[in-house]
N, C-alpha and C positions, 0 to 999 in steps of 0.2 A: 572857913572850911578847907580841908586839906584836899590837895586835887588824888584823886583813886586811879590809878593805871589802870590801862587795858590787860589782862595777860591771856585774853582768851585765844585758843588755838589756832584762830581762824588770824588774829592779826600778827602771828608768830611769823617773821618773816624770813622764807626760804632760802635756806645755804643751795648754794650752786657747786656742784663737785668740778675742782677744776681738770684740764685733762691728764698729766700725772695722777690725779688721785681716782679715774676713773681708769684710768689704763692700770694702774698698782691692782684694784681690787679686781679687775678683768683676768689678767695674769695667775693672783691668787684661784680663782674657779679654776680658771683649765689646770693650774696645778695639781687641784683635790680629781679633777674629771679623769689627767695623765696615772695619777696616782691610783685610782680606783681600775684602769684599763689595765697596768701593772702587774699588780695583783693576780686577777685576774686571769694575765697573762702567765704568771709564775706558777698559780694552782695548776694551768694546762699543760706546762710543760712539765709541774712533776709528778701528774697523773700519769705525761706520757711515759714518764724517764722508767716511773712503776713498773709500770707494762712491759717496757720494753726488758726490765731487768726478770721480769717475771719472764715473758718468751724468751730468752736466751737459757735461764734454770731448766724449761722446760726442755729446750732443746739441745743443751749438756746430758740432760738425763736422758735423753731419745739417744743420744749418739753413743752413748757409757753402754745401756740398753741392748741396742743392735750388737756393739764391740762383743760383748758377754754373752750375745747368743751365735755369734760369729765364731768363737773360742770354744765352744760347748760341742758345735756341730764341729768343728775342725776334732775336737778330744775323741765325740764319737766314731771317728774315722778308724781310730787308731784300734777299738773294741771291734769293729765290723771286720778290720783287715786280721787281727787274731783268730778271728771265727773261721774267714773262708779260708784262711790259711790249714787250721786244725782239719777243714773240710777234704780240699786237694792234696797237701802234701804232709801233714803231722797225723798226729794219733788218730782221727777218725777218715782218714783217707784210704783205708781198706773199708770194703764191702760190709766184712762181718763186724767191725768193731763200732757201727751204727747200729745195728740189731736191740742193742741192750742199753740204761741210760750207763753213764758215764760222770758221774760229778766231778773227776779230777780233770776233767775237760770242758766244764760246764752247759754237761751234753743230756739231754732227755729223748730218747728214744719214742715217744708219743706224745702225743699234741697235750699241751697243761693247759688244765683252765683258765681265762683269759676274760677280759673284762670289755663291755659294750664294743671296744676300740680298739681289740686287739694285743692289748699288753698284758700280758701271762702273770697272775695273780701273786706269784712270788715275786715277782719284782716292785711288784707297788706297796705290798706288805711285807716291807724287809726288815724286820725284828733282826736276825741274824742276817744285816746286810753284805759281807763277803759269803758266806756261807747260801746266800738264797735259798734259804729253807732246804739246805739238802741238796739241792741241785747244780750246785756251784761249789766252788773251792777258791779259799779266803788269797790262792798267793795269786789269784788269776783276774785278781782285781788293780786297774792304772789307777795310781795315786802319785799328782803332780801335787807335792806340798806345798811350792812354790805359789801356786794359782790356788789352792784348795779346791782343789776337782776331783773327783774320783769316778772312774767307769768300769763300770758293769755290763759283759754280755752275757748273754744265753743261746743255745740253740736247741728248739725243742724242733724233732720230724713231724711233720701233719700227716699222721697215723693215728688210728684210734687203740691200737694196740704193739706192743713192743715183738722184738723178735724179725725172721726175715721179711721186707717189703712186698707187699701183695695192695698188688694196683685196687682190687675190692675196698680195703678199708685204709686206703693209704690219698691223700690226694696228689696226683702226679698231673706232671706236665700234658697238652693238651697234645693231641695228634695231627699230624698233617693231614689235609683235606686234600682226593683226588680230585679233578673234572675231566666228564668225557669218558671214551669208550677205552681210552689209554691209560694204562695205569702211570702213574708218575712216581717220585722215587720213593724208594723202601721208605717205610713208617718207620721211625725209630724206637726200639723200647722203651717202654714208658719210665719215667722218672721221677724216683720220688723230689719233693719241695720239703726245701729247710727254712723254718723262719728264725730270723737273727733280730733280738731283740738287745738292743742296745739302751742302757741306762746312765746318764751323766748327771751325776748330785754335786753342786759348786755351793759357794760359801752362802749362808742363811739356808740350808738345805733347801735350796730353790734346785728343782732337778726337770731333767728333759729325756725323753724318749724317741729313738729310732730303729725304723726297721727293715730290715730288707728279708729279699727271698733268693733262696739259693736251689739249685737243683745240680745233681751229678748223676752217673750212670750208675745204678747196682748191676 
């Protein structure tokens, strides 16, 4: 009879890993572990680098932003000082030639309809934008080509009716208040109020409005 081997698992005799081959396969893990932390670490910093490139876009655009409305109110300067100009020393700087409107001065004699906020309804509906529906005169309009700006003022008198100033239906400046049994100085006559409405339309016709108030002696 021929002799039959054992080959069962149990007498399969155990290999001993020697230390080289236990330090090589050591090595290999923290390599895949270094490799995995890597990674990892690479997604994080180019989520952060995102962000970061995002917040700086955002704040190019904030600074571009502010510059372009910094430009606009400087433009509108330049409409507001034609106005009080035309008021004190040019064409409507006499008494009577406020009486009546005026379009070659972009001058309305009585208060124009005007919207929740105060901006006079031909300027926000400017189909005929130098012309302001009649109210205004096209050479009286700033146009810097350069920047693509263009400004628009107005002056309507807060009157309910054209002709000479009558403190009743006109709104004028407020009066001095005496105290005490002494009278104190002369009241001044009353004064009508001019509103100066300024309109600055820049490129994508993104446009801005300003206003002031003006009053002079009739």
């Amino acid at each position: 009879m021929s002799a039959c081997s054992d080959s069962s698992p149990e007498n399969i005799p155990m290999r001993t890993l020697s230390f080289h081959e236990h330090q090589a396969r050591r090595m290999r893990h923290e390599r895949g572990v270094i490799m995995v932390i890597a990674l990892i670490t690479l997604a994080v910093l180019l989520i952060g680098a995102a962000a970061a490139m995002r917040s700086m876009n955002v704040t190019l655009s904030s600074v571009g932003f502010f510059g372009f409305k910094r430009d606009m109110t400087n433009q509108a300067e330049r409409g507001l000082r034609l106005a009080t100009t035309a008021l004190t020393t040019g064409a409507l700087s006499a008494t009577g030639s406020r009486w009546n409107d005026n379009s070659a001065q972009n001058y309305s004699a009585r208060m124009l309809p005007s919207d929740a906020s105060g901006i006079p309804l031909v300027m926000l509906n400017m189909t005929n934008a130098d012309g302001m529906g009649g109210f205004g005169a096209a050479g009286n309009a700033i146009k810097s080509t350069a920047d693509g700006i263009t400004v628009h003022y107005l002056i309507d008198r807060i009157c309910i009716n054209t002709g000479a100033f009558n403190p009743i239906t006109c709104q004028k400046r407020g009066n001095f208040i005496s105290f005490g049994s002494r009278q104190g100085p002369p009241t001044p006559p009353p004064q009508p109020t001019y509103r100066i409405t300024v309109r600055v339309t820049g490129p994508d016709n993104a446009y801005s409005f300003y206003q002031s108030t003006f009053t002079t002696l009739d």
